[in-house]
RORODO-614386 format. One line per 10 residues: number of its first residue (from 1); their letters; for each residue x negated, y negated, z negated of C-alpha. Coordinates in pm, whole numbers. Layout:
% RORODO-614386
NUM	A	X,Y,Z; ...
//
This chain:
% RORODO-614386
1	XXXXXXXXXX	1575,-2512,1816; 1310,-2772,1932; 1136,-2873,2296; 1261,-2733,2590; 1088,-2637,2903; 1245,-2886,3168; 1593,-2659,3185; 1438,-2373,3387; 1574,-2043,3285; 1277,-1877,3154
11	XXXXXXXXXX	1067,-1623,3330; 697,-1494,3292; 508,-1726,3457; 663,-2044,3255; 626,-1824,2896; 263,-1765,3016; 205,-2132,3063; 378,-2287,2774; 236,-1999,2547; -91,-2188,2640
21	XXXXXXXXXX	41,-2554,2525; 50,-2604,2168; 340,-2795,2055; 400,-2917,1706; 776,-2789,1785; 895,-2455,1864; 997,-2421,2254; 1334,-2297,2359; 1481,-2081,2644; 1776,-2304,2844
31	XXXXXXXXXX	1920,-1934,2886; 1923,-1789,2522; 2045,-2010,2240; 1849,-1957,1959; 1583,-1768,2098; 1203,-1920,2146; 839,-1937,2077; 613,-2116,1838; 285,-2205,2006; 4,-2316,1770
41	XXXXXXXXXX	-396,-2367,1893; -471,-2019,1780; -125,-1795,1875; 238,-1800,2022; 479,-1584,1907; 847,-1512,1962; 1080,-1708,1741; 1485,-1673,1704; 1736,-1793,1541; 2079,-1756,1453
51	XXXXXXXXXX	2377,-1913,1241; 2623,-1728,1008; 2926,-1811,830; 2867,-1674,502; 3075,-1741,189; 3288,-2081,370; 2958,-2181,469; 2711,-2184,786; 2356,-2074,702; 2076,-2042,934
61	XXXXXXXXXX	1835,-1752,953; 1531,-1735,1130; 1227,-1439,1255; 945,-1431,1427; 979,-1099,1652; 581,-1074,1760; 320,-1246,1944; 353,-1334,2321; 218,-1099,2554; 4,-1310,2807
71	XXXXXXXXXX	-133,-1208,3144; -311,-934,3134; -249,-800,2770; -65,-448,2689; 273,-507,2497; 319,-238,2241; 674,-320,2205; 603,-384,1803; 340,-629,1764; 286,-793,2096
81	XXXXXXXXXX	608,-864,2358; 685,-922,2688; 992,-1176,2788; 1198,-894,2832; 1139,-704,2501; 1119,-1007,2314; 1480,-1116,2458; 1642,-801,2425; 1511,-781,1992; 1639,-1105,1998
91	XXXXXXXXXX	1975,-1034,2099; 1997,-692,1863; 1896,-914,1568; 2152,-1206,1586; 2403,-953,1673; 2317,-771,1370; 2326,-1061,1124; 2647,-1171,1270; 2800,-842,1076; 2927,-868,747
101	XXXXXXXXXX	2662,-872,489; 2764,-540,307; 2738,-377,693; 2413,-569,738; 2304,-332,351; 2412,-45,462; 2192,-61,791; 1898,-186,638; 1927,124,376; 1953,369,711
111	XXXXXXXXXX	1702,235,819; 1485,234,599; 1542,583,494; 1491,687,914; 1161,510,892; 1017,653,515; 676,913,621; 374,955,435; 198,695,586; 428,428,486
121	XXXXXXXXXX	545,571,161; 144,628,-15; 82,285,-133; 431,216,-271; 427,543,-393; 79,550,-572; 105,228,-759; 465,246,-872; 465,614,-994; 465,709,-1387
131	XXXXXXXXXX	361,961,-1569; 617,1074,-1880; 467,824,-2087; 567,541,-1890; 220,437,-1824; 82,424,-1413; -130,722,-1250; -477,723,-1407; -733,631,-1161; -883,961,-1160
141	XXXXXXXXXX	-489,1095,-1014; -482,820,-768; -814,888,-619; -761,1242,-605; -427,1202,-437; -577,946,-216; -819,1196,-100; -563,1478,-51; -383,1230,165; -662,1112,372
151	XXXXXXXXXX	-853,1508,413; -524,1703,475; -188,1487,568; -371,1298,835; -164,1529,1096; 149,1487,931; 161,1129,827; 406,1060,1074; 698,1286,968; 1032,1186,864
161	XXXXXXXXXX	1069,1237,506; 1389,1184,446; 1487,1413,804; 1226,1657,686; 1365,1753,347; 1560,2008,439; 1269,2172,642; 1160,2390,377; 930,2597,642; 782,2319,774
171	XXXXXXXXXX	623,2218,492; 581,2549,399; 321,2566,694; 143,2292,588; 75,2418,215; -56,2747,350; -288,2624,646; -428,2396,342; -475,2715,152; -651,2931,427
181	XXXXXXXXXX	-839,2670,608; -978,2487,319; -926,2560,-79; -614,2696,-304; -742,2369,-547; -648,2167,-257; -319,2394,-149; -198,2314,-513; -321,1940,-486; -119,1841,-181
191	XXXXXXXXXX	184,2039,-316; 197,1856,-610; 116,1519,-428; 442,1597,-176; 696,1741,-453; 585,1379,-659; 600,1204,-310; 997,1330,-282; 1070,1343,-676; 996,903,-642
201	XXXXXXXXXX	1220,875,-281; 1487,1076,-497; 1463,797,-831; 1502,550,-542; 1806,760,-388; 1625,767,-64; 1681,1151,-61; 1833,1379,-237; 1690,1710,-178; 1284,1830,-285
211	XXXXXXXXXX	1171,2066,-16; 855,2125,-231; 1065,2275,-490; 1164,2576,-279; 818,2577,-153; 673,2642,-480; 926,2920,-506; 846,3107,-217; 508,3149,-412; 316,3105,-49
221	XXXXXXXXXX	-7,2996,-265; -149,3188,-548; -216,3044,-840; -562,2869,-906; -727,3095,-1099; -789,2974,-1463; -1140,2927,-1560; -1330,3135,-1792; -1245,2969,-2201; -1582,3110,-2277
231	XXXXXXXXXX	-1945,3218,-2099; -2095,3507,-2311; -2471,3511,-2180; -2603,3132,-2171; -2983,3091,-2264; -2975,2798,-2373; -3323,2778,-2424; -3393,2866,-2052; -3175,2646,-1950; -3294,2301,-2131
241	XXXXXXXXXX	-3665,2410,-2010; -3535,2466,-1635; -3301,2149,-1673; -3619,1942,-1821; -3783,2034,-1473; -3546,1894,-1211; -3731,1548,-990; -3346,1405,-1060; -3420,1193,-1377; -3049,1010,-1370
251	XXXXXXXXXX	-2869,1404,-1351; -3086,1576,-1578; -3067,1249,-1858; -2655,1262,-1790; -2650,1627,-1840; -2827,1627,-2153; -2594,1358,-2313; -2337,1608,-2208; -2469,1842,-2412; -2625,1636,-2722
261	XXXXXXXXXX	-2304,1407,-2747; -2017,1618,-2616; -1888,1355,-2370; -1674,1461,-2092; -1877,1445,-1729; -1712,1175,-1633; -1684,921,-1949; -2110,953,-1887; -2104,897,-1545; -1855,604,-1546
271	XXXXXXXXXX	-2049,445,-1928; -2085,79,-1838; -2372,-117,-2048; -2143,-350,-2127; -1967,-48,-2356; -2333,-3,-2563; -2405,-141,-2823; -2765,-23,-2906; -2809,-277,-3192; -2556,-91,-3414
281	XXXXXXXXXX	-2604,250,-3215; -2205,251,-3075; -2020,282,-2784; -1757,80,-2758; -1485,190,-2545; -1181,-81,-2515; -773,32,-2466; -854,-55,-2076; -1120,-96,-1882; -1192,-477,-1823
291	XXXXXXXXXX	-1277,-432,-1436; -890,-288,-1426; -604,-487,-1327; -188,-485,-1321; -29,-374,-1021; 195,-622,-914; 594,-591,-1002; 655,-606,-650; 585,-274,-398; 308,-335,-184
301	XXXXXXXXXX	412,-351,202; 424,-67,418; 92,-1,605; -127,-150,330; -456,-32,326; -454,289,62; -792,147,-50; -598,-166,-156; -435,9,-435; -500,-100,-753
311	XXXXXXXXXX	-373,66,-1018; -368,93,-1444; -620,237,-1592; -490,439,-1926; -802,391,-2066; -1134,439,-1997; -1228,710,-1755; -1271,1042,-1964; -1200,953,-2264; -815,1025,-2228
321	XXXXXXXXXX	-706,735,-2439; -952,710,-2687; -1072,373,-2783; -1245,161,-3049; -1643,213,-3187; -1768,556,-3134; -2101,633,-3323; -2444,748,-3141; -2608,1033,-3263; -3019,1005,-3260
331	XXXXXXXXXX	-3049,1188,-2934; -2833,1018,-2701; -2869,683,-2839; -3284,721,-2776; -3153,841,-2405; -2942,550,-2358; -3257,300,-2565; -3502,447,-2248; -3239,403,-2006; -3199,1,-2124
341	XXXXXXXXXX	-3577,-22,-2081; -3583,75,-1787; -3265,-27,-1608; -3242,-242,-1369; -3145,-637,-1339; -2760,-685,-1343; -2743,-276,-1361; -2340,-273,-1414; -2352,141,-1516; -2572,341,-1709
351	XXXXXXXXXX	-2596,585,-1460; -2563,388,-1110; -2546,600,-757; -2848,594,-578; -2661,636,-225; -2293,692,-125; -1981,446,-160; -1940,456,-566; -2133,252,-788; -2151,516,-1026
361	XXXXXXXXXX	-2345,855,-995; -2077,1128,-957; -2207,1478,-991; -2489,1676,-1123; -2452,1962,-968; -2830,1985,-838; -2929,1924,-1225; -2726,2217,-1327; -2778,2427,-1050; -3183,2389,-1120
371	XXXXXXXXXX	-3116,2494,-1488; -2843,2727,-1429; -3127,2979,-1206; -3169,3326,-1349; -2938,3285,-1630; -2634,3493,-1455; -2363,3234,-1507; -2341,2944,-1325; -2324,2630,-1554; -2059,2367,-1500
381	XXXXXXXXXX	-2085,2010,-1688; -1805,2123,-1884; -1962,2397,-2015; -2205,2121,-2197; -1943,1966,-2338; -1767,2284,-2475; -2121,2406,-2614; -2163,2056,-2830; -1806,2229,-2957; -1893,2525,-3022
391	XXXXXXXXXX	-2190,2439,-3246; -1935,2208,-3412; -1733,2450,-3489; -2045,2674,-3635; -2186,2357,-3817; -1838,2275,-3999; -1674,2598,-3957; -1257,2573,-3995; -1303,2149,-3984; -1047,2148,-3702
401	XXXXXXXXXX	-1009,1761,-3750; -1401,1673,-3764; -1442,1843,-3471; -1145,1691,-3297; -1228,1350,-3389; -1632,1404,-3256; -1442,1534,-2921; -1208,1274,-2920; -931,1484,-2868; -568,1348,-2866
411	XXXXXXXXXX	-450,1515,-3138; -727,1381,-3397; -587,1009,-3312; -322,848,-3526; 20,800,-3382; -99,463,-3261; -190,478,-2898; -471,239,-2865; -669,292,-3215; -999,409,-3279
421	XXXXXXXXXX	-1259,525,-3512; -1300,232,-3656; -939,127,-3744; -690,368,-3971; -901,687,-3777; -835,973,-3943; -1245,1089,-3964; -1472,779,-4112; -1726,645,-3849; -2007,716,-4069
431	XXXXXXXXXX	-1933,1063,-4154; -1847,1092,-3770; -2252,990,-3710; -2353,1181,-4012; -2182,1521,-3851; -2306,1403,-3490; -2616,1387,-3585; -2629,1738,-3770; -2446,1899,-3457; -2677,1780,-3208
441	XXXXXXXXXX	-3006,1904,-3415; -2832,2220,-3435; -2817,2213,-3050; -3207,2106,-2995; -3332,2388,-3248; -3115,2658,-3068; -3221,2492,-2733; -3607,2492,-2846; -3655,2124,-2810; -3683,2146,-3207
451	XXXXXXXXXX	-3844,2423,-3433; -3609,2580,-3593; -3514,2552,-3962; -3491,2839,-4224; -3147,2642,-4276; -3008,2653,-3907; -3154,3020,-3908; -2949,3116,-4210; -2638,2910,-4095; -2683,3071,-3746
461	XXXXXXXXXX	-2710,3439,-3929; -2361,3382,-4106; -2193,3276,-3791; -2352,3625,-3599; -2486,3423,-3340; -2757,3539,-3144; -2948,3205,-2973; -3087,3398,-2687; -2685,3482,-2574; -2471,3237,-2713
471	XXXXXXXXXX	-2162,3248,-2691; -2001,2888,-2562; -1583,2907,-2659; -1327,2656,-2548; -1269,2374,-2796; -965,2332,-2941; -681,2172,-2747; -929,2207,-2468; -726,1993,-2231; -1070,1850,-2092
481	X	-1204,1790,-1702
//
């Protein structure tokens, strides 16, 4: 194996010393064959080695077992080692790769399974996962499941899966304190993040039993209650003029393109300039975001960083798939011309955070709590979105596919995953701006940000719709934030 040290047997004090020599060659004990240490000018570490008769011939297989424990350190056993420890792994291993190498498979599978929890298991588990179409977790999933994980499995990340799936209570236990200590959102979040969790160690045959199954049977958790597909009483007068009041200039011009241009919360929050193009008044949203990358083939190790992850992006963020040119109506393109102006040097979003750890703002809730006051019904940024539809809907009454296509909605695309507006889409861009444009007006004049027209008042009559309660309905296919 290398240098020895003078044909002494080794004890402590001689590792300590020669752990403090660095030697080009690894050092060997007189009184272990194949067992050592590698000393360099920065570390020593435990080194063995062993030689096995495989196939007719004799093959040589090496490991490093840890670092040297030197005077004064505390050996963990894993990491760092004492003589002792290191000697007695040393032995184990050689022993072990002296068995046959469908023996050596079998163990290495045991093991394995003995040594699957949630703390080892999240990484692998969040970038190699698929959805039914094949494609990886959006990034939305994988930050929401990285958040369960990191709020509410803390206590349990230790856990045995693969001993533990046959604990049905257990877990049990764990869904409900979830549930009465902190949300039934959540309860359902980290159920559905376990049962995936054991569904993936079952396509790997690393189990073969989902304890989250039975959970959900037991019907411990009621179900999250399903929100309201349409608000009857929203002024949306009072609210624009209560909205146009909040100090937050970033929330209040987000929420408004919400509601002028129908965009999900969190394609606006997430808009990068670099997807504007103000000279032809588009947004232009590519099959995957540029800033995304591949996960690599291979599984990440256990007890990488969960922040490490990075994962395929199915799109865009909130635009669920939708991509190509996608035309600006007046009103959010002069929001988006003042926001240029204004923005500033090497701004990456069009609406960046002003504090926390994303570069992107994330909520308006103080923006739509301001205009939400006395109204009676507490608005949500969806709502915006489903109002732009509901206008839609009164503006080209029965156009199902107009109105799909302005809400990008999945079923308005072509069979072709990645197209957009701009290539085979089954509404023309220009009519798309055209009807934009028309919906949007219809919006201001109702909102009072426009007099209304003896034309919207007429159109407005028809559809029974009384502006000071209007009626917002869910979109069709409303499978939105």
């Amino acid at each position: 194996m290398g240098k020895h040290s003078e044909g002494k047997r080794w004890n402590d004090s001689i590792t300590y010393a020669l752990s403090r020599r660095p030697s080009t060659k690894p050092y060997s004990d007189p009184g272990m064959a194949g067992f050592g240490m590698v000393v360099s000018a920065t570390s020593a570490r435990w080194h063995v080695r062993v030689s096995v008769t495989e196939n007719g011939k004799r093959k040589f297989h090496e490991k490093t077992l840890g670092f040297v424990a030197r005077a004064g350190d505390v050996a963990d056993g894993e990491f760092t080692l004492t003589l002792t420890q290191a000697q007695d792994q040393a032995r184990a291993w050689q022993r072990f790769m002296k068995l046959p190498a469908a023996e050596r498979e079998k163990r290495d599978a045991d093991r394995a399974a003995e040594n699957i929890c949630l703390e080892t298991i999240i990484v692998p588990f969040l970038a190699e996962r698929r959805t039914k179409n094949g494609t990886h977790l959006a990034a939305t999933t994988v930050e929401g499941y990285r958040a369960c994980y990191e709020r509410y499995l803390q206590p349990y990340k230790h856990w045995p899966l693969v001993e533990y799936q046959r604990k049905v209570s257990e877990w049990q236990q764990v869904i409900k304190k979830i549930d009465s200590e902190h949300s039934n959102s959540w309860a359902w979040h980290t159920l559905n993040l376990l049962s995936g969790i054991y569904n993936f160690l079952q396509t790997k045959q690393l189990c073969d039993f989902n304890p989250l199954s039975n959970v959900r049977r037991t019907r411990i958790i009621k179900r999250t209650p399903v929100r309201k597909a349409s608000v009857s009483t929203l002024d949306l007068p009072k609210f624009v003029t209560q909205l146009q009041t909040t100090r937050g200039r970033n929330s209040k011009e987000a929420a408004l393109m919400m509601l002028l241009g129908g965009f999900r919360g969190s394609a606006v929050m997430q808009l990068k300039w670099e997807h504007v193009d103000l000279s032809n008044k588009m947004l232009k949203i590519p099959a995957v975001d540029d800033q995304t990358e591949v996960c690599p083939v291979e599984a990440p190790q256990p007890g990488t960083a969960v922040d490490s992850i990075v994962v395929v992006e199915s799109g865009m963020p909130g635009w669920k798939g939708f991509s190509g040119d996608y035309p600006l109506n007046d009103a959010v393109f002069e929001i988006l011309q003042r926001r240029h102006e204004v923005r500033e040097h090497g701004a990456v979003y069009v609406f960046p955070a002003r504090h926390g750890d994303q570069p992107h703002m994330v909520d308006i809730r103080g923006a739509l709590e301001r205009g939400s006051e006395g109204l009676g019904v507490k608005v949500y940024r969806h709502m915006l979105r489903k109002t732009f539809g509901t206008i839609a809907n009164v503006v080209f009454p029965g156009d199902i596919m107009l109105i799909g296509a302005l809400l990008t909605h999945r079923w308005a695309l072509p069979d072709a995953p990645q197209a957009g507006v701009t290539s085979d889409y089954l509404v023309a861009t220009e009519r798309m701006r055209i009807a934009t444009n028309r919906v949007a007006d219809v919006i201001q004049q109702i909102a009072g940000m426009k007099p209304l027209t003896e034309e919207t008042i007429a159109m407005l009559k028809r559809a029974a719709i009384d502006t000071s309660k209007l009626t917002i309905t869910a979109t069709p296919d409303d499978d939105d934030e």
